[in-house]
C-alpha positions as CSV (number, residue, x, y, z in Angstrom):
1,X,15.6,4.8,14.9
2,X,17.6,7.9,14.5
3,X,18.6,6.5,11.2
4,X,15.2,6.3,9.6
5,X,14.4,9.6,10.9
6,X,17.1,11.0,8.7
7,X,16.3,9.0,6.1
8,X,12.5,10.7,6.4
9,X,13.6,14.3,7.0
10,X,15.9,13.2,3.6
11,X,13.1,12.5,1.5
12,X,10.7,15.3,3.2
13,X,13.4,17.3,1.2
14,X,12.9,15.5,-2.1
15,X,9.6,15.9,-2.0
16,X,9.4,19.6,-1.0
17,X,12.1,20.5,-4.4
18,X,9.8,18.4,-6.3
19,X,7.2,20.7,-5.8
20,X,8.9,23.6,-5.2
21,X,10.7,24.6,-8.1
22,X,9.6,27.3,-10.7
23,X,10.2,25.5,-14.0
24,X,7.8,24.0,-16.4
25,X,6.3,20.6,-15.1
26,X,3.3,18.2,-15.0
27,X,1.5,17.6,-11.7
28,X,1.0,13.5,-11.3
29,X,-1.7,13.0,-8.2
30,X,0.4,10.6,-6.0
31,X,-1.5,7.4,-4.0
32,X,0.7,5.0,-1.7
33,X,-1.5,1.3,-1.5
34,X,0.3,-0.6,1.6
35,X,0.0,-3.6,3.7
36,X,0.0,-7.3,3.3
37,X,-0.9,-10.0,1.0
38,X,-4.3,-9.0,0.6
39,X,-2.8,-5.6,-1.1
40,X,0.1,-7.3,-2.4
41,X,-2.9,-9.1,-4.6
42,X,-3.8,-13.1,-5.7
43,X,-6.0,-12.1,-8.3
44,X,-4.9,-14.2,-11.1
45,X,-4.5,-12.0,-14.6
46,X,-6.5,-15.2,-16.9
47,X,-9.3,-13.6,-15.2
48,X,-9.0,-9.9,-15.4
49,X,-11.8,-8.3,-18.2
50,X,-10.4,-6.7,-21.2
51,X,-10.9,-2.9,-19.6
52,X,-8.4,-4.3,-17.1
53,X,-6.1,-6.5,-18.9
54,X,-4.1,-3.4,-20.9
55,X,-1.8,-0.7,-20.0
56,X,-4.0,2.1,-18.0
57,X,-3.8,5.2,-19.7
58,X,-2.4,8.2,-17.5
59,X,-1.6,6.0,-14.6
60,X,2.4,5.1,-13.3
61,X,3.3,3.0,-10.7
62,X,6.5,2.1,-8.6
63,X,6.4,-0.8,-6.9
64,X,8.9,-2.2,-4.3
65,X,10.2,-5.3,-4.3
66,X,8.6,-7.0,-1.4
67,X,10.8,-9.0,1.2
68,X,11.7,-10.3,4.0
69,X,13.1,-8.1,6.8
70,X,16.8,-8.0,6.7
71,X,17.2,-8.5,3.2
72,X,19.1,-5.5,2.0
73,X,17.0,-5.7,-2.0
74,X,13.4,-4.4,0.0
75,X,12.2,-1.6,-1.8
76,X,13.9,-1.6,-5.3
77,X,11.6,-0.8,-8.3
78,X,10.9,1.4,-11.1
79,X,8.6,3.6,-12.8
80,X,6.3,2.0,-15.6
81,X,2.8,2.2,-17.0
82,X,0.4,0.3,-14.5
83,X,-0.8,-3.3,-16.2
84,X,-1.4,-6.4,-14.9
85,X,0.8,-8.0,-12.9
86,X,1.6,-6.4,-9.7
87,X,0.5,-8.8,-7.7
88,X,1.8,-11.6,-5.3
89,X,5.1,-12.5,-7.3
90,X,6.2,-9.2,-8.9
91,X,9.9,-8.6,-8.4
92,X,12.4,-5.4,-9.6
93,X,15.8,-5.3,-9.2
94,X,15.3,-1.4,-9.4
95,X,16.6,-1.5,-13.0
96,X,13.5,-3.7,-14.7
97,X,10.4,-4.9,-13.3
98,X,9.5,-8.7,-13.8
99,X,5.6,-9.2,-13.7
100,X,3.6,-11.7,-12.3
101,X,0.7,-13.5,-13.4
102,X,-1.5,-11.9,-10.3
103,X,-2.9,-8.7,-9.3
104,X,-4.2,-6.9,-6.6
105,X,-6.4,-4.1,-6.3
106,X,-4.0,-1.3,-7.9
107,X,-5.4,-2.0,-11.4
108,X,-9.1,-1.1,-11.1
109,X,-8.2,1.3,-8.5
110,X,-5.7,3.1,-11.0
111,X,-8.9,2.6,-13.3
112,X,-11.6,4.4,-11.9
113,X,-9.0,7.2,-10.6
114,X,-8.6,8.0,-14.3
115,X,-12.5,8.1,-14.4
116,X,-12.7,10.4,-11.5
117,X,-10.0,12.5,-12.6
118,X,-10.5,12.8,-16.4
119,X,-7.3,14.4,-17.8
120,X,-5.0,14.5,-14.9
121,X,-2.1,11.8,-14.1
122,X,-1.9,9.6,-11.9
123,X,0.9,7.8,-9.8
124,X,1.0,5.0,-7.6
125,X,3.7,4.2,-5.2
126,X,3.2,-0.1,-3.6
127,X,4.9,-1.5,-1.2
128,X,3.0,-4.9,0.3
129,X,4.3,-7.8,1.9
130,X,2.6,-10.8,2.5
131,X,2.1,-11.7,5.6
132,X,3.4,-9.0,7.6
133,X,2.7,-7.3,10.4
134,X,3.0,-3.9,12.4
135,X,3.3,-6.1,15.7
136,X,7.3,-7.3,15.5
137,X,6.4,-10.1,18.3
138,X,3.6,-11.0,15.2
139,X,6.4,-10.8,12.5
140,X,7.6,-14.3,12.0
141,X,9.9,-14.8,9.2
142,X,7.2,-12.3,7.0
143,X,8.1,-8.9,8.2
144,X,7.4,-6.4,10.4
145,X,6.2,-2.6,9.9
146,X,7.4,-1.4,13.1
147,X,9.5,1.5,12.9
148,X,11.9,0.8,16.2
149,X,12.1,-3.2,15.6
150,X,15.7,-3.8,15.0
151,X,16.3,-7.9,14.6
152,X,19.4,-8.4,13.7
153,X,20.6,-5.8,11.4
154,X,18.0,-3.3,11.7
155,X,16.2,-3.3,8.5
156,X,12.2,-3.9,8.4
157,X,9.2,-3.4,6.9
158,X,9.1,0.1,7.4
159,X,12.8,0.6,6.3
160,X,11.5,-1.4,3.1
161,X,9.0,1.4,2.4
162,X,11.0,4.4,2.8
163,X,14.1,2.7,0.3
164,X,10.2,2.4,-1.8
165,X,9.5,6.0,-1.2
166,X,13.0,7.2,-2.3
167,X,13.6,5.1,-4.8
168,X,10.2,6.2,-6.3
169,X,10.9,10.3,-5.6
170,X,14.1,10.2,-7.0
171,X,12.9,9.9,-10.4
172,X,12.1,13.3,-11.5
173,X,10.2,12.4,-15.4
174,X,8.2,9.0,-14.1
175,X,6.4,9.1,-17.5
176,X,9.5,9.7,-19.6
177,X,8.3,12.2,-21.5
178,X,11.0,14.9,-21.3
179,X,8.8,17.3,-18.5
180,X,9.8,17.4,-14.7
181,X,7.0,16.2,-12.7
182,X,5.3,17.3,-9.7
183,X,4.0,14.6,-7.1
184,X,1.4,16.0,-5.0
185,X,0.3,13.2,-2.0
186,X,-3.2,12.5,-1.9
187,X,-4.0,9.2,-0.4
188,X,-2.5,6.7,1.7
189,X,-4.6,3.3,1.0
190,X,-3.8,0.6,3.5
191,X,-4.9,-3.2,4.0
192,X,-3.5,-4.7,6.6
193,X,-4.2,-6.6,10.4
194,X,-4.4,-10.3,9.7
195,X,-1.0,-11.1,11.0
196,X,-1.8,-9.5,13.8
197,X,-4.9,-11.5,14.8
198,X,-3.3,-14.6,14.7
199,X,-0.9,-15.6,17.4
200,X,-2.0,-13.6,20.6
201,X,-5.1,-11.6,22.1
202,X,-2.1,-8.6,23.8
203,X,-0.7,-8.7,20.3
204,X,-4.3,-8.0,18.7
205,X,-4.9,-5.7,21.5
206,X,-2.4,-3.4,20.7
207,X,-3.2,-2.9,17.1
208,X,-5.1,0.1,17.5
209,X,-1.8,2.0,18.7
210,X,0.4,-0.1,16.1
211,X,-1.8,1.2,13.5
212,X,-2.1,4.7,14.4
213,X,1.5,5.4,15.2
214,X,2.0,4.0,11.5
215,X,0.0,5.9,9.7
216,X,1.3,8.7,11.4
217,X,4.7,8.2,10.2
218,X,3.4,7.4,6.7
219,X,1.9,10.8,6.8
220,X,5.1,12.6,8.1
221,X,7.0,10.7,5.3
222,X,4.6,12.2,2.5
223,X,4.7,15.6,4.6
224,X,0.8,15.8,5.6
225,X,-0.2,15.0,8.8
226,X,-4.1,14.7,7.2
227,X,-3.2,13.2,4.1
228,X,-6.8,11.3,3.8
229,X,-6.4,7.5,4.7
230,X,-8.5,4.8,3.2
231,X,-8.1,1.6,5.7
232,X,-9.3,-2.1,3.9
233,X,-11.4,-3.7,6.9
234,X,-9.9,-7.2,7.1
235,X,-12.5,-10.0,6.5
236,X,-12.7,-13.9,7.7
237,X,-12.9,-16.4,4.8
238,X,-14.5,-19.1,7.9
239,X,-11.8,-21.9,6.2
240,X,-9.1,-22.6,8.5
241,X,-9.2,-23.1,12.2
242,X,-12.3,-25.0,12.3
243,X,-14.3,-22.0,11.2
244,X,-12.1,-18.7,12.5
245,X,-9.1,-18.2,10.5
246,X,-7.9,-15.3,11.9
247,X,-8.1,-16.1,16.0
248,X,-8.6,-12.5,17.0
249,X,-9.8,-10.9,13.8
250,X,-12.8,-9.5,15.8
251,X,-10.0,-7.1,18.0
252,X,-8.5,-6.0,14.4
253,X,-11.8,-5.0,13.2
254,X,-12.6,-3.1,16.3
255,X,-9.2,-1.5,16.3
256,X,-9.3,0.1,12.7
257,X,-13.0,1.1,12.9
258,X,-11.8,2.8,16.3
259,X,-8.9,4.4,13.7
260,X,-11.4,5.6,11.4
261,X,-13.7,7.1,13.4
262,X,-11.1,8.8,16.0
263,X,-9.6,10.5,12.6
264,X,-11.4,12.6,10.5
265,X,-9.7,12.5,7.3
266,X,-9.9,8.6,7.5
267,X,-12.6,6.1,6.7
268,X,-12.6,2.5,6.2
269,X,-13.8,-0.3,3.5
270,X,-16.2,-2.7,4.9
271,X,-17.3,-4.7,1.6
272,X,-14.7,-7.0,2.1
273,X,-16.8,-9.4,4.5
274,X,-19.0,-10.1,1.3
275,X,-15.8,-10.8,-0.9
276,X,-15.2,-14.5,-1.8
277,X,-11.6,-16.5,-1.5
278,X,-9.3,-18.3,-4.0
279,X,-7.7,-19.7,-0.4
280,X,-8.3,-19.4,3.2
281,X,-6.7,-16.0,3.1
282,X,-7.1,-13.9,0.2
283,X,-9.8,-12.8,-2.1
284,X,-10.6,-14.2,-5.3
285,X,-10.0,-12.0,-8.9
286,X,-13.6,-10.3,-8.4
287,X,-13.2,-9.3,-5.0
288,X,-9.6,-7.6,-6.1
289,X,-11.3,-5.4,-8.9
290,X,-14.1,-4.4,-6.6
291,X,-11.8,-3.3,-3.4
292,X,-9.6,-1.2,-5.9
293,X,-12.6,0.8,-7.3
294,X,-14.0,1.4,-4.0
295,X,-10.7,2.4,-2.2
296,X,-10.7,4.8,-5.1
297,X,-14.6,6.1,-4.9
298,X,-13.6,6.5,-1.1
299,X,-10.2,8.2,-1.4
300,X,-11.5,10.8,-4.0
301,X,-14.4,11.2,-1.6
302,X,-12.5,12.1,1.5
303,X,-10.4,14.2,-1.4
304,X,-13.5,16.2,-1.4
305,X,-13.8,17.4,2.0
């Protein structure tokens, strides 16, 4: 624990000389989109339309490479020009990204961000692991976000995101264009809660506090304790489990409306109960592109206030 505090306080640092400094630089509007598989993305790239399925203009992203706990490799990526294939697959050994043939909902979010903000830049830091959970007695051999859970060496989820974080604030010219940038936090977009709803009713039961104490943290690591949160209400495709795939999705749901409306720079996406599925657990390529424009319809909104 005392380890990953230092290793917050370390990049509170970064962050604050990123923005600090009097010298000539371009301001970049910073978004982290977190969770599990359903923000890691299935969306399969054969079906993106042509607005989607090329570079977006004025919008970076650093993804990190998504793993399970343990593995020293969580969290490497670099900087490049957001496209398709940052979905379910995408791997970086911090040096070159490989991309996938799937998405998730960073594409038309990045998209309609660059609508919203005409002229400005845009960055994106991901981190999302499928099949992960905050819970640790929920992590199975996913993952877990859980910023005390030790197993055997110590390294998590969470420890996954901050080597994400740094990696990601280290770079000082994301868009390689010769001018220091400045980051400024504006958005933490999370979807997330599945794993939790699946093995136990305590484990679902705690999720409000799991959730809470999380985005906490992520706030701390971004250095806002109001940094405006957009949480992705989790849905039931009705396909496993004759009829109820996730066994105690209903506790979930109540849990981060209970977030949302005990924190007022937070609000939640419910038009994922009218998405369809590709599986019993994840959204199909049109439900994808709709979640990303409205997390980012709902984070400039709550940018507003």
């Amino acid at each position: 624990m005392q380890r990953k505090i230092i290793l917050i306080l370390i990049m509170c640092h970064v962050l604050s000389i990123a923005q600090g400094q009097d010298v000539k630089k371009e301001t970049f509007r910073l978004f982290f989109l977190g969770g599990q598989s359903n923000m890691e993305g299935h969306g399969t790239n054969s079906e993106l339309p042509k607005a989607l399925n090329n570079p977006i203009e004025n919008v970076w992203i650093f993804q990190g490479l998504p793993v399970e706990d343990e593995n020293p490799n969580g969290g490497l990526g670099h900087w490049d020009k957001l496209k398709p294939g940052h979905g379910a697959g995408f791997t970086s050994d911090g040096i070159t990204n490989q991309l996938s043939h799937k998405f998730g909902p960073e594409l038309s979010f990045g998209k309609k961000l660059q609508e919203l903000y005409p002229g400005e830049k845009i960055a994106i830091i991901k981190y999302a692991r499928g099949g992960s959970s905050i819970d640790s007695l929920a992590a199975r051999h996913f993952g877990s976000w859980e910023f005390d859970y030790q197993g055997s060496n110590g390294v998590n989820q969470f420890d996954h995101f901050l080597k994400t974080v740094n990696g990601a604030l280290r770079t000082r010219d994301i868009d390689g264009n010769g001018i220091e940038d400045t980051l400024i936090p504006s958005g933490i977009i999370w979807m997330q809660g599945e794993s939790d709803a699946v093995l136990t009713e305590n484990i679902a039961k705690r999720y409000y506090f799991n959730l809470k104490r999380l985005m906490d943290l992520i706030r701390s690591t971004f250095r806002d304790d109001e940094l405006p949160i957009v949480i992705g209400k989790i849905s039931d495709s009705g396909l496993e489990n004759n009829g109820k795939t996730w066994t105690h999705g209903e506790l979930i749901e109540y849990a981060q409306e209970k977030f949302v409306r005990n924190d007022k720079k937070a609000t939640i996406l419910r038009d994922t109960k009218y998405y369809q599925y590709s599986d019993p657990w994840h959204y199909d390529s049109s439900g994808y592109i709709d979640m990303g424009i409205k997390f980012a319809e709902a984070i400039y909104k709550l940018n507003k206030f």
